[in-house]
C-alpha positions as CSV (number, residue, x, y, z in Angstrom):
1,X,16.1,-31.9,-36.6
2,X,14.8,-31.3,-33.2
3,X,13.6,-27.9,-32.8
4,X,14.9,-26.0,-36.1
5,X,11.8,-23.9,-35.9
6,X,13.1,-22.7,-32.6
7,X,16.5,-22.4,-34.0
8,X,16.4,-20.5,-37.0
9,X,13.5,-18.1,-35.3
10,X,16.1,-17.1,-33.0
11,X,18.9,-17.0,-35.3
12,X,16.8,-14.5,-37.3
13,X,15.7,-12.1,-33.8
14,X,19.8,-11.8,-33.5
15,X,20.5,-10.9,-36.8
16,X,17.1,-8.4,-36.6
17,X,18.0,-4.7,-36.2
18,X,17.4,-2.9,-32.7
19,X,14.6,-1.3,-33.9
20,X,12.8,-4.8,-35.1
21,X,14.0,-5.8,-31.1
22,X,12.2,-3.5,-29.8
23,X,9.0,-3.7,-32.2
24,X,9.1,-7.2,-30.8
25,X,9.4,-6.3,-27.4
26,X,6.6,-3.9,-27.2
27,X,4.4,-6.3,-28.1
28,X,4.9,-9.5,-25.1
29,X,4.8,-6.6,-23.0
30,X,1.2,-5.7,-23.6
31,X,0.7,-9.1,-23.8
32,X,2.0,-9.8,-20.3
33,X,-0.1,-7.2,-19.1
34,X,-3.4,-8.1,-20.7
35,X,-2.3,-11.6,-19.3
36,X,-2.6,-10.3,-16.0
37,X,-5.8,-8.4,-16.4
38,X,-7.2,-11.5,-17.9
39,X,-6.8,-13.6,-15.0
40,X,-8.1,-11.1,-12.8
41,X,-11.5,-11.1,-14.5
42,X,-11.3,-15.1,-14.5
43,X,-10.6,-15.2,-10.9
44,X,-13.1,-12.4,-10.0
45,X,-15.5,-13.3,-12.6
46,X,-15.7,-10.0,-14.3
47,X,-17.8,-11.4,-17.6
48,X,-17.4,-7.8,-19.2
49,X,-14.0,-7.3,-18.7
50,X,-13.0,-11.0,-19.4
51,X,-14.6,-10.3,-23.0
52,X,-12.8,-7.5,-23.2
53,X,-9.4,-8.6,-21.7
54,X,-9.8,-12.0,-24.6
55,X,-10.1,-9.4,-27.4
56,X,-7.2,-7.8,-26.1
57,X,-5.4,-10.9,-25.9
58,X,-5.8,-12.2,-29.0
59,X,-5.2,-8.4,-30.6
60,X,-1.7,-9.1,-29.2
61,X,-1.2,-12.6,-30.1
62,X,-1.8,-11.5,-34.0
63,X,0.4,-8.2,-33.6
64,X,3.5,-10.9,-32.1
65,X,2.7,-13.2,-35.2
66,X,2.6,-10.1,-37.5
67,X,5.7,-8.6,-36.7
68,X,7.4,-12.0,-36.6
69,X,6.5,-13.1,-39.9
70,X,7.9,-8.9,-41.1
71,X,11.2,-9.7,-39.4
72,X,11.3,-13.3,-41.1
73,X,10.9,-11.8,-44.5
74,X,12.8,-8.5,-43.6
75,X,15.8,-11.2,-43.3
76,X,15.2,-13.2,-46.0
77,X,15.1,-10.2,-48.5
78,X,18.8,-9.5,-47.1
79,X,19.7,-12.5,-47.8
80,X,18.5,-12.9,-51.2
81,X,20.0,-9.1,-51.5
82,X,23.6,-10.5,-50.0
83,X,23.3,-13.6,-52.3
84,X,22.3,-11.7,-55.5
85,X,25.2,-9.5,-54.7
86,X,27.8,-11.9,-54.3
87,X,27.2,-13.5,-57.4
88,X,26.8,-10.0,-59.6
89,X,30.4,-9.1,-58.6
90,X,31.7,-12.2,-59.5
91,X,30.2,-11.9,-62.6
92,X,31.9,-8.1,-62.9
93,X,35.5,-9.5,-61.6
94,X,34.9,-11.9,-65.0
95,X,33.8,-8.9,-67.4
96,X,36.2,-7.1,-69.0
97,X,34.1,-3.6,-68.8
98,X,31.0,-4.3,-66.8
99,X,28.0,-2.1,-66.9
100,X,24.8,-2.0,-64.8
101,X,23.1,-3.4,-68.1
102,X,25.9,-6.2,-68.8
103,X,25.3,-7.3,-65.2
104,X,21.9,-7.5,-65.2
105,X,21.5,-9.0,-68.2
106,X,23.9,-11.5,-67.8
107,X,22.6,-12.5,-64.3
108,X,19.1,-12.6,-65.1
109,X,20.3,-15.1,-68.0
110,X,21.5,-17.6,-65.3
111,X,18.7,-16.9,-63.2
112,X,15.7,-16.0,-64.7
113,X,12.9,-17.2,-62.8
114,X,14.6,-17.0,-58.9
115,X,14.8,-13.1,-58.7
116,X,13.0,-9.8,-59.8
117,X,14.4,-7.3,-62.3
118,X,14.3,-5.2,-59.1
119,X,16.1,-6.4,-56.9
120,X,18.7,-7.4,-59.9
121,X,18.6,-3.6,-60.6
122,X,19.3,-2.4,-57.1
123,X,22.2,-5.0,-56.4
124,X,24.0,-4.2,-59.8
125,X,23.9,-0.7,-59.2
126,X,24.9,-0.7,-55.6
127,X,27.8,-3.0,-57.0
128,X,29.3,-1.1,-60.1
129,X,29.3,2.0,-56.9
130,X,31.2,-0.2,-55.0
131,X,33.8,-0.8,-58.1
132,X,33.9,2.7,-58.7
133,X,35.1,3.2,-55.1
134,X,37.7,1.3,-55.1
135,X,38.9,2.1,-58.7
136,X,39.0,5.7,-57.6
137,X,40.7,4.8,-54.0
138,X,43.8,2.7,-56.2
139,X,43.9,5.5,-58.7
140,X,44.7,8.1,-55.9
């Protein structure tokens, strides 16, 4: 219980992408620097540029919010997509000739109000390419 926040938030920056690293990167590093500059207004009382070193600030507090909440729901859409994809080929192993339409219709049956036709489209079809594969790789 202790600290599951902190847990799953960095479970999900190591399954991020490098790109979403560095997107997150980018953004304590301004922060850090705007840090500095902040402090030096305080300690020099520089009203102007403390104003403008706060704005700053807090400009970089949202953007680190901002891209953490996109890389939280970045991974939880490849989840759902990994989830919604295991369960439409076991559905296809069951069917006897499965189609896009079969599969959808089928999984949308058993789960009607968890997940989009979207996504249900996307998964199925990414899923009868994956059968054809490997049909074609055993038939050669």
């Amino acid at each position: 219980m202790r600290h599951r926040f902190i847990r799953s938030f960095m479970g999900e920056i190591f399954k991020a992408s490098k790109l979403e690293k560095i997107v997150l990167i980018i953004p304590f590093i301004v922060l850090i620097i705007d840090l500095e500059i902040f402090i030096f207004a305080w300690q020099k009382k520089e009203f102007y540029i403390f104003i403008n070193a706060s704005f700053v600030l807090f400009l970089s507090i949202l953007e680190i919010i901002a891209v953490v909440k996109e890389i939280n729901e970045h991974i939880s859409s490849v989840r759902n997509r990994e989830i919604i994809m295991e369960s439409l080929r076991r559905m296809a192993k069951k069917m006897e000739r499965p189609t896009v339409r079969k599969l959808m219709d089928e999984f949308i049956k058993k789960h009607r109000e968890d997940y989009g036709v979207d996504e249900v489209y996307a998964a199925a079809c990414e899923v009868m390419s994956e059968m054809r594969k490997k049909s074609q790789d055993t038939s050669e």
